[in-house]
C-alpha positions as CSV (number, residue, x, y, z in Angstrom):
1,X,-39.3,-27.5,-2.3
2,X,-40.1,-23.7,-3.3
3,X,-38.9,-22.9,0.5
4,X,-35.5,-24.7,0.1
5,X,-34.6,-22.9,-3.9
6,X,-35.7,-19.6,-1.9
7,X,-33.4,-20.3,1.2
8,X,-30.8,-21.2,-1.3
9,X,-31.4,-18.4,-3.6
10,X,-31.5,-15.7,0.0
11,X,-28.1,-17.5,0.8
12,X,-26.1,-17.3,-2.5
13,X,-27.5,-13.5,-2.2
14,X,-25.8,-13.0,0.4
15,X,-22.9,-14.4,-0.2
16,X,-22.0,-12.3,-3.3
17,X,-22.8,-9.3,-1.6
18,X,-20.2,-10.1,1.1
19,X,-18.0,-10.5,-1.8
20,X,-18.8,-7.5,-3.3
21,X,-18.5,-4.9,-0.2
22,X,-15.2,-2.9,-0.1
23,X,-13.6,-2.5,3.5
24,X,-13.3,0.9,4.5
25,X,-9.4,1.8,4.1
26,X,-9.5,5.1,5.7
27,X,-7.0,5.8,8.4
28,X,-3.1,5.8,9.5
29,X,-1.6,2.7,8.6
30,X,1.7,2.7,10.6
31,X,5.0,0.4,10.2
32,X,8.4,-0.5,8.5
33,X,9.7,-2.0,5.3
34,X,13.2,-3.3,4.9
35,X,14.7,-1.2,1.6
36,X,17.5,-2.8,-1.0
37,X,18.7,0.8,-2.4
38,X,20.9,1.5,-5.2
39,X,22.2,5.5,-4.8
40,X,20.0,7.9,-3.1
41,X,16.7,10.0,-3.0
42,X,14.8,11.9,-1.0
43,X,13.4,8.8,1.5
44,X,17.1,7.5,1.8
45,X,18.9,10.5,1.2
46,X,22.9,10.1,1.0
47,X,26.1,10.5,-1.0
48,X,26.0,7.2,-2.4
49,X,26.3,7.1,-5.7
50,X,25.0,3.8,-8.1
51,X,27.5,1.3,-6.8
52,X,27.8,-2.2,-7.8
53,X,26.7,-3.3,-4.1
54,X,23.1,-1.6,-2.8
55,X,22.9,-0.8,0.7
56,X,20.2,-1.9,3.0
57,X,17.8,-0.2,5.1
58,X,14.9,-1.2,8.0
59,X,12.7,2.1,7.7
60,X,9.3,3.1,9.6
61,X,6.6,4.6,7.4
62,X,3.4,6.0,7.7
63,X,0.5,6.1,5.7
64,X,-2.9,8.6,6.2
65,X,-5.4,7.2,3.8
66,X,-7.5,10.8,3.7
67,X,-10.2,9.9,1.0
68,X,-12.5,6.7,-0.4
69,X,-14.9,6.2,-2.9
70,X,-15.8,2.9,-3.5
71,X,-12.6,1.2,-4.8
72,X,-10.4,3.8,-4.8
73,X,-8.7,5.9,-2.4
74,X,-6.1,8.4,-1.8
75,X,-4.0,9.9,0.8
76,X,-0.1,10.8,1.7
77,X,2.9,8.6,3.2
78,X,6.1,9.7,5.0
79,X,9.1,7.9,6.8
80,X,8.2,7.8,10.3
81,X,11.0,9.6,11.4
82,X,10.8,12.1,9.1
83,X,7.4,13.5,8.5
84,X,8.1,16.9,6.4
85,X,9.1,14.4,3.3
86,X,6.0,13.3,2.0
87,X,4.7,11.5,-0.9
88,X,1.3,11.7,-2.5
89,X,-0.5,8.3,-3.1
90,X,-3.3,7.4,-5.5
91,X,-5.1,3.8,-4.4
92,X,-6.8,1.3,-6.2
93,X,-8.6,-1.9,-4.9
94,X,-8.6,-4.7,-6.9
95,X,-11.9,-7.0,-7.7
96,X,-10.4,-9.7,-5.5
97,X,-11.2,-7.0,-2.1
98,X,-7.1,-7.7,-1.2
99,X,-4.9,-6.6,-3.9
100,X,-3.9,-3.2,-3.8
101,X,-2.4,-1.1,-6.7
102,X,-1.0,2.5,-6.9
103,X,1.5,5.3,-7.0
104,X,2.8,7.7,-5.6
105,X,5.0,10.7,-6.5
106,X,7.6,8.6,-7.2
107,X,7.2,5.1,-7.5
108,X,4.8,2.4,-7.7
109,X,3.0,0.4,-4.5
110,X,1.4,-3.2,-4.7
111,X,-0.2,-3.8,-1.3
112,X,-2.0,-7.1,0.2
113,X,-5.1,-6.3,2.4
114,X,-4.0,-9.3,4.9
115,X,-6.6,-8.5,7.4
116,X,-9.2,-5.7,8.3
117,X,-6.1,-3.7,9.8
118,X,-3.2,-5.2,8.5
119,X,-1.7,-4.4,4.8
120,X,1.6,-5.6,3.3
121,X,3.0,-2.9,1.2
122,X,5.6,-3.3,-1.2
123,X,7.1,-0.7,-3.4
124,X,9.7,-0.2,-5.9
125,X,11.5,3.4,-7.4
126,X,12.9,2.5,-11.4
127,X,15.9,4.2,-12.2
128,X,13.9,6.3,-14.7
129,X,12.3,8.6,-11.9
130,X,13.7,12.0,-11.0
131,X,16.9,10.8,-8.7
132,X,18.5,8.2,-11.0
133,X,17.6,5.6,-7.4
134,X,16.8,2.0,-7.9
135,X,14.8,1.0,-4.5
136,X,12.7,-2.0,-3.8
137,X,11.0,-2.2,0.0
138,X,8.3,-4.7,1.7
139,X,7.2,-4.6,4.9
140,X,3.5,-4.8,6.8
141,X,1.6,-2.0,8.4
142,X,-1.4,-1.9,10.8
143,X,-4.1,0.6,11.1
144,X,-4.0,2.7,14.2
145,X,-7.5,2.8,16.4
């Protein structure tokens, strides 16, 4: 009887430390998000003004997560086409080891850690942020080996 509580208790160990561990997010995550965008800022740059109908853009992105520790990590993102515009991100990894919450210079990112090397990344721009833009984007990204 002891044996079996101690195999148990060995097992639930383990189990909550597989839980606990936090993947390692460093890396280029690379791929596209489809963009509803009222007016215009520096990733979709343009004349447009805020019109009653937003336009609608596919657009490649990259993301370099530079730094980790623990839960938290940080790094810089750019459209793939266009690497001098850049935008600075702060990370967080939620309890739950998959949801992913930050910001960057101009908006906010929610992210879902869908696999060891595949994130969905969503993000949205308010209105109240430097260009006056209204932008909302989703799309998946996979880490480059």
């Amino acid at each position: 009887m002891r044996i079996v509580i101690a195999a148990l208790a060995c097992t639930l160990a383990t189990v909550a430390a597989a839980q606990d561990a936090v993947p390692d997010l460093v890396g280029t995550w690379v791929g596209s998000a489809k963009s509803v965008v009222y007016g215009a800022n520096r990733f979709h740059p343009g004349d447009e003004a805020m019109a009653p109908t937003p336009r609608v853009r596919e657009l490649g992105w990259t993301m370099e997560i530079t730094g980790q520790d623990g839960r938290v990590f940080w790094g810089q993102g750019w459209l793939t086409e266009d690497t001098a515009v850049r935008d600075t991100l702060a990370l967080a990894l939620a309890a739950d080891g998959k949801t992913i919450i930050g910001a960057g210079d101009d908006g906010t990112h929610i992210m879902t850690l869908v696999g060891p090397d595949r994130i969905e990344r969503c993000f949205s721009h308010p209105a109240t942020v430097d260009s006056g833009a209204i932008v909302a984007a989703c799309g998946f990204y996979e880490r480059e080996k």
